[in-house]
C-alpha positions, 0 to 999 in steps of 0.5 A: 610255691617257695623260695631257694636260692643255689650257690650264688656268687656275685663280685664287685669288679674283682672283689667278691661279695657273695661266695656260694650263698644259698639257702634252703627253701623258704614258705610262703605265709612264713618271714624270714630274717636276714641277720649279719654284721655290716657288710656281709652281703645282705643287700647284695643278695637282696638285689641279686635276688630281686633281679637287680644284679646278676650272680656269675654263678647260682639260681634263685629258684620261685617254685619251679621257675629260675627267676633269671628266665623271666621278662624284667617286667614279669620278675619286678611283678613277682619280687617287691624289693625295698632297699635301704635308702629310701629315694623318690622324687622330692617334688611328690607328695607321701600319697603321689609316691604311695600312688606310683608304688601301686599303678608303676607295674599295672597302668598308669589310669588312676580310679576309685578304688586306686584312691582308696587303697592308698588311702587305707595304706597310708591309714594303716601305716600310721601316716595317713597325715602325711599324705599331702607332705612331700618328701624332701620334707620327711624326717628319716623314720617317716621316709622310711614308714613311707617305703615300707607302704609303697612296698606293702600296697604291690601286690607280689609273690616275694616281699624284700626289705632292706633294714626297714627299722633302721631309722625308727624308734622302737613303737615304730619298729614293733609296729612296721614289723607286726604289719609285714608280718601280718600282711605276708602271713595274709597273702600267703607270701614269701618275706625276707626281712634284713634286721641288725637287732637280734632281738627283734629277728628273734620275736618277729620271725619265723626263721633265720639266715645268718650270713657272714662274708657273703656266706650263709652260715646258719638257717632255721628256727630263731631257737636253732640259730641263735643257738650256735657258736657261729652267732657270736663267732660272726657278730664278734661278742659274746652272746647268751639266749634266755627265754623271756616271760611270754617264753619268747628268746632274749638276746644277750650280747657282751663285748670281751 
């Protein structure tokens, strides 16, 4: 199974978004990072590859299937999205919301081992202390380590994340990172990760798409594409790669 997205086109009212964005076929087991300045469509695609907007023209293609064939209910069972504004009720505690993610596509009856996966999620995310917290209460780091459970506990094919070390410091973000990478390579999934830090797209994933105007520009191994000129043409600086002392790439970035 894998993930390929065809020559998709998507515009807000008359402005367009997505020109002909596609990329090759993506392997399970494997994360991907979505890189690209502010506005060139990195939520855009996300959310017409998660089902929540529908191109006028492209396919997203799973294996075999275009995802625009399925029933709603099937497509949201096969694709975890997880947008960059965290929102819940703020009446619910961290665990209700982690619940909810869990049960939302497979029931609503609550067992044994229901309690305990989200107890385990909460534990392995660093804030099963904040289980019985409420939301309106969290800080932003931590509404945002909290979407990032309730993304990681549902089971799924395709696991999207929006930004999610926007709002963290760097231990957390090394930490949120190394989890998704992990549990996609466990379950053999497809991940996409959108990330502004060339840094960390550059240790943390197996391959790259840069996208510029709703374009994609660039895609394969993070030495390949941190290694052309269209990098620092799209993010407008200067940028040199070296290889740093656990022979991973460093990024570089200079302003004129």
């Amino acid at each position: 199974m894998s993930l390929a997205a065809v020559a998709l086109n998507f515009a807000y009212d008359k402005r367009p978004i997505l020109q002909g964005a596609g990329f090759d076929a993506l392997k399970p087991g494997e994360l991907t990072a979505l890189i690209g300045p502010n506005a060139s469509g990195k939520s855009t695609l996300f959310r017409v590859i998660a089902g929540l907007l529908a191109p006028s023209v492209g396919t997203v293609m799973l294996g075999d299937t275009d995802l625009a064939t399925l029933p709603v209910r099937t497509r949201l069972k096969r694709v975890c999205f997880m947008p960059q504004f965290f929102a819940a009720n703020a009446a619910l505690t961290v665990f209700d919301v982690v619940m909810m993610a869990r049960k939302n596509l497979s029931g609503w009856r609550v067992t044994t081992e229901d309690m305990d996966a989200v107890g385990e999620a909460l534990h392995g995310a660093g804030i099963g202390h904040l289980s019985e917290a409420y939301i309106s209460d969290l800080s932003g780091g931590q509404a945002q380590m909290v979407s990032v459970a309730q993304a990681l506990i549902r089971q799924a094919d395709v696991y999207l994340f929006d930004e999610p070390t926007s709002a963290l410091d760097l231990r957390h973000q090394l930490d949120v990172l190394n989890r998704i990478r992990t549990t996609i390579a466990n379950r053999n999934a497809i991940g996409i990760v959108a990330l502004h830090d060339l840094n960390l797209a550059a240790r943390f994933a197996d391959h790259l798409i840069l996208l510029r105007q709703g374009t994609v520009l660039a895609q394969g191994t993070p030495a390949n594409v941190l290694h052309q000129p269209e990098i620092g043409a799209t993010y407008g600086v200067d940028i040199r790669i070296t290889t740093g002392p656990k022979k991973d790439l460093v990024v570089h970035a200079y302003t004129s």
